[in-house]
C-alpha positions in Angstrom: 86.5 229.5 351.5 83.8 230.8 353.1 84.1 233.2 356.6 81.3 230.8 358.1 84.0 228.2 358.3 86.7 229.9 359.7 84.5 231.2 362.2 83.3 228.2 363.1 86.5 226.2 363.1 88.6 228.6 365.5 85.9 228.3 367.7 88.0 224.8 368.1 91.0 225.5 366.8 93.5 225.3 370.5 92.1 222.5 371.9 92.3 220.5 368.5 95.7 221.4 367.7 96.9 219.4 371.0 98.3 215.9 370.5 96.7 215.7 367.1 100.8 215.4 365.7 99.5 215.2 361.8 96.3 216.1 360.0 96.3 214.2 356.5 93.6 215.0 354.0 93.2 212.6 351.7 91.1 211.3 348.3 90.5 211.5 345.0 91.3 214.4 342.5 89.3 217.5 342.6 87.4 216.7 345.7 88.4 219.9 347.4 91.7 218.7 349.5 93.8 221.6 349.0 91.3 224.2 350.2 90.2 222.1 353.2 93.8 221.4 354.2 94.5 225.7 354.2 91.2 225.9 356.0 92.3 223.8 358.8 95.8 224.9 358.6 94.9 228.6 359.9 92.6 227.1 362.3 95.3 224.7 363.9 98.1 227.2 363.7 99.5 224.3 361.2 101.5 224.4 357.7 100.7 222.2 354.7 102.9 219.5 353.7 102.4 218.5 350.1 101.9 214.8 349.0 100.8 215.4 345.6 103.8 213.8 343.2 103.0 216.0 340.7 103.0 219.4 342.4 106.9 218.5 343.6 108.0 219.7 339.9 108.6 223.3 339.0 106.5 225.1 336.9 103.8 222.5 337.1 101.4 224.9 338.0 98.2 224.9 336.1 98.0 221.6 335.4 98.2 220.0 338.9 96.2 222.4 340.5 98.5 224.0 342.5 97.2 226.6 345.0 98.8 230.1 343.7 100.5 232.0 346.5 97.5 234.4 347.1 95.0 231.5 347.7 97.1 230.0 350.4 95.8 232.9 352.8 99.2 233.7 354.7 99.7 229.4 355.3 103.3 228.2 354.7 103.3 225.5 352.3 106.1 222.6 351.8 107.5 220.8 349.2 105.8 222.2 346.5 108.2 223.1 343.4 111.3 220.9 344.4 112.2 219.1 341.4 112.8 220.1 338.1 110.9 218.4 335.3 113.9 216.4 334.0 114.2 214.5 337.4 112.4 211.3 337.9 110.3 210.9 340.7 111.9 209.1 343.7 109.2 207.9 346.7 112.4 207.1 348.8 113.9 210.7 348.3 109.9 212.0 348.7 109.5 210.2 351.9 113.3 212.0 353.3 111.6 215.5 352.8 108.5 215.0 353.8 109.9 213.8 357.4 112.2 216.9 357.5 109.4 218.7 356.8 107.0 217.4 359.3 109.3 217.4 362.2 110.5 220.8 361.6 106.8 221.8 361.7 106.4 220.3 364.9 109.6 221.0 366.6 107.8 224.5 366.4 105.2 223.3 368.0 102.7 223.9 364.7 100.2 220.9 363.4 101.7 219.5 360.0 98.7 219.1 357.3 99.5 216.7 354.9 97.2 217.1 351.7 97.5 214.8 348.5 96.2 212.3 346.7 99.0 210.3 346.1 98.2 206.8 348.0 101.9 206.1 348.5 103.8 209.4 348.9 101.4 209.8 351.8 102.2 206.6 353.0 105.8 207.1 353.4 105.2 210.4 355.1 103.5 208.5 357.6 104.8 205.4 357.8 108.1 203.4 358.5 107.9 202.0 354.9 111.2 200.8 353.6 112.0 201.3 349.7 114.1 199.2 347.9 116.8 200.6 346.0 116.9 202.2 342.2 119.6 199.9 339.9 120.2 202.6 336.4 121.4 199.7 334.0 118.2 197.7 335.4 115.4 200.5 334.9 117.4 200.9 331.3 116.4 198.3 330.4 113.4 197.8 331.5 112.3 200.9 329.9 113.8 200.1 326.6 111.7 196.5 326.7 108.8 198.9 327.6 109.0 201.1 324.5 109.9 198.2 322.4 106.9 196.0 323.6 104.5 197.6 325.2 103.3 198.1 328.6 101.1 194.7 328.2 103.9 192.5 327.5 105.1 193.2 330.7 102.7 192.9 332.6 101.7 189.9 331.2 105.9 188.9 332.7 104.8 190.6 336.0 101.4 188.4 336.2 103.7 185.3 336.2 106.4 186.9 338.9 103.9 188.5 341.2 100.4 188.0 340.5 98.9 190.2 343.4 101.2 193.0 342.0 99.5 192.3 338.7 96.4 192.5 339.9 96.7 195.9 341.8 98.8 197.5 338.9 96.9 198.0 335.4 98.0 196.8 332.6 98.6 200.3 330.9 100.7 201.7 333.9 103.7 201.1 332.5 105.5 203.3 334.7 104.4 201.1 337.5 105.0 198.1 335.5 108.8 198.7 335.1 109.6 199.9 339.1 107.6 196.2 340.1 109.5 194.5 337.8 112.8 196.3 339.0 112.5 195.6 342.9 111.8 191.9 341.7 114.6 192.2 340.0 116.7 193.7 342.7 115.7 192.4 346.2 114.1 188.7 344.9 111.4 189.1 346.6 107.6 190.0 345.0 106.8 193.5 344.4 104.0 193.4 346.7 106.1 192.3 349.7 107.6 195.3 349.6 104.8 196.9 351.1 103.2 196.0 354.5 100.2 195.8 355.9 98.2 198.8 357.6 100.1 198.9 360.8 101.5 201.6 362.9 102.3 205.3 361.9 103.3 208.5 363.1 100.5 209.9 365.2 97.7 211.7 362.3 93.9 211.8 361.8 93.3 210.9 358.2 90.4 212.9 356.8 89.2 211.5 353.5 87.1 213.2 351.1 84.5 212.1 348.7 81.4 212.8 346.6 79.5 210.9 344.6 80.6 209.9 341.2 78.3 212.4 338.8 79.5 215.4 340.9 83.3 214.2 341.0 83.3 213.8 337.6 81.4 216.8 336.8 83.9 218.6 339.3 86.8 216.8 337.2 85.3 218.2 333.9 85.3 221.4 335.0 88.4 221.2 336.9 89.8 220.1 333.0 88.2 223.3 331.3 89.2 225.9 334.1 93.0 224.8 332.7 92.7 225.0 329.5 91.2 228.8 330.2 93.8 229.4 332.5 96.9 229.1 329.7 97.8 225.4 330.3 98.9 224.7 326.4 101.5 227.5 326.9 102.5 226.4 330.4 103.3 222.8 328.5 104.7 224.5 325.8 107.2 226.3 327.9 107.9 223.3 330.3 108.9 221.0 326.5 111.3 223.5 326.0 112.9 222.7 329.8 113.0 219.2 328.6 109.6 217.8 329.8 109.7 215.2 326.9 112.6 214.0 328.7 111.8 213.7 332.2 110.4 209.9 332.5 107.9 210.9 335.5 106.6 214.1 334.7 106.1 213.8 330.9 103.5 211.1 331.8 101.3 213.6 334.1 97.6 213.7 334.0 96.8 216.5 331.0 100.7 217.2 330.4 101.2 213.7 328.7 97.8 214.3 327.0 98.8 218.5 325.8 102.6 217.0 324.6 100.4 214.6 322.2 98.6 217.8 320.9 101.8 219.6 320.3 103.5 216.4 318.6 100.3 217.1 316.6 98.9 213.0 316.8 95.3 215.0 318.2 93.6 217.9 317.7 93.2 220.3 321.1 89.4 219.2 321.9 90.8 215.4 321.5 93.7 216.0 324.0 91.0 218.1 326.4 88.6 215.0 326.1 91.5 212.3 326.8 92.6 214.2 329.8 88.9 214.0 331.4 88.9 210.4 330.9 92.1 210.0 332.2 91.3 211.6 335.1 88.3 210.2 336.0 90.2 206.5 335.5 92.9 207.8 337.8 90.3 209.3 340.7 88.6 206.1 340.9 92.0 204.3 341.4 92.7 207.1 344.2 89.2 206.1 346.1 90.6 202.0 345.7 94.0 203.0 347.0 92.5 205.1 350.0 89.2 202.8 350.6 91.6 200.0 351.4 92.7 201.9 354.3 90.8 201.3 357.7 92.7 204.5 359.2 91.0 207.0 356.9 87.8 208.7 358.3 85.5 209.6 355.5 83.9 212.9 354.7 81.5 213.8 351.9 82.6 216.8 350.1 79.9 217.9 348.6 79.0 220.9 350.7 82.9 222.3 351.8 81.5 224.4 354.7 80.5 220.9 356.7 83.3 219.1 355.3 85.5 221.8 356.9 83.3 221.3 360.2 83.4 217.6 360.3 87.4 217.3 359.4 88.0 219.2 361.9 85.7 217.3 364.7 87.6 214.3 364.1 91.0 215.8 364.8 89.8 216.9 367.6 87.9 213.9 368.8 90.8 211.8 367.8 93.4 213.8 370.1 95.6 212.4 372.8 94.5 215.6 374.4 90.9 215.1 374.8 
């Protein structure tokens, strides 16, 4: 980032660190989170927490993004690299670090930055959100019925059990699909239940970012080309032999899911490149939804990162206990 931000951002950097418990930045994919949240880390005297699902796995490197040591300037980083790629992902399990995380921080008496996109993993960092349980003979099969039928046969099943779960789920998410389907299963009680309204949370200042559509998805292009430069067929390649294929969360990653169809050899390289763009962009408009829905989060356009630094950091300050 540029020195004109840190410059300006210490200038406030004490008096916003006090009271403000969490700082969460927040939005859609490529928008410029993970440098904003080191940015304001070092001005805070905070550490990030992750809250990206994706970056949790080992070896995930290129293809989620994932700040390299050197880029992180010094700035301890959390919960990135936990899990290997066979391990499905677990919210409930997510939401147990991330607390240990986040009061360790701040039993030190350091300001925890939260940074992901993930709607829900940030949620449960948050919140006091209450998961319902996993049953292995119930996902079984579920999943089998999945590969046998199709994601749209079940959700055609989940429209009739829980039609506001339907409608916030799309029909290709089969992944989603089957867990709905599951807690149905398990608690008898809809899907959406599960999850309450927008009420109280640990003490944070969200910090959304966005930018308008052309330049996110330009961003998200570019974003898309920078890994393929960067050596993501062999990082895929590598990660198939430590059993990617097998791991039910992270085989179905944005651009690994897309790569493990090129080296199955159903597309060419440019078709698996072209597939992940589209993907992308279809998954950051659903991250604007899931975060738009949210009257906590304070917006912030992006598009110049030197304001956006500014601004973020204005409203932890303004919002502190302290002030």
């Amino acid at each position: 980032m540029l020195d004109y931000e840190e410059q300006q951002l210490a200038v406030h950097g004490e008096t916003a660190g006090q009271g403000a418990h969490i700082i969460a930045v927040v939005g859609p994919t490529a928008a410029g989170k993970s440098r904003l949240a080191i940015v304001l880390a070092r001005a805070l005297g905070g550490e990030v927490v992750n809250a990206d699902s994706m970056q949790l796995y080992r070896g995930m490197d290129i293809g989620t993004a994932k700040e390299p040591e050197a880029a992180r300037q010094g700035v301890p980083h959390h919960l990135l690299d936990v899990w290997p790629v066979t391990r499905a992902a677990s919210v409930a399990d997510y939401q147990r670090l991330a607390r240990a995380a986040i009061d360790d921080i701040t039993a030190r008496s350091r300001v925890p930055v939260l940074v992901g996109g993930s709607g829900l993993y940030v949620r449960a960092a948050l919140e006091d959100l209450d998961f319902p349980g996993t049953d292995g003979a119930t996902r079984a099969r579920l999943e089998a019925e999945l590969e046998r039928a199709g994601p749209a046969a079940l959700h055609a099943r989940l429209a009739r059990l829980d039609p506001a779960a339907a409608a916030a789920i799309l029909p290709s998410n089969g992944r989603r699909i089957v867990r709905a389907l599951e807690v149905i299963e398990i608690s008898g009680r809809p899907f959406r239940a599960t999850m309450p309204g927008y009420g109280r949370s640990r003490p944070a200042v969200q910090v959304g970012l966005f930018l308008p559509r052309p330049e996110l998805d330009r961003r998200i292009a570019a974003r898309v080309d920078r890994m393929w430069q960067a050596g993501f067929e062999a990082e895929v390649r590598e990660l198939a032999g430590s059993g990617l294929r097998q791991g039910r969360t992270a085989s179905r990653a944005l651009g690994y899911q897309q790569m493990l169809r090129y080296l199955d050899g159903s597309w060419t390289l440019d078709q698996a490149r072209a597939e992940t763009i589209k993907a992308t962009r279809r998954f950051a408009r659903r991250q604007e939804s899931w975060f738009r829905r949210d009257p906590r989060v304070r917006w912030v356009d992006a598009s110049d990162p030197s304001a956006a630094a500014e601004r973020a950091l204005q409203l932890a300050y303004v919002a502190s206990p302290s002030r």
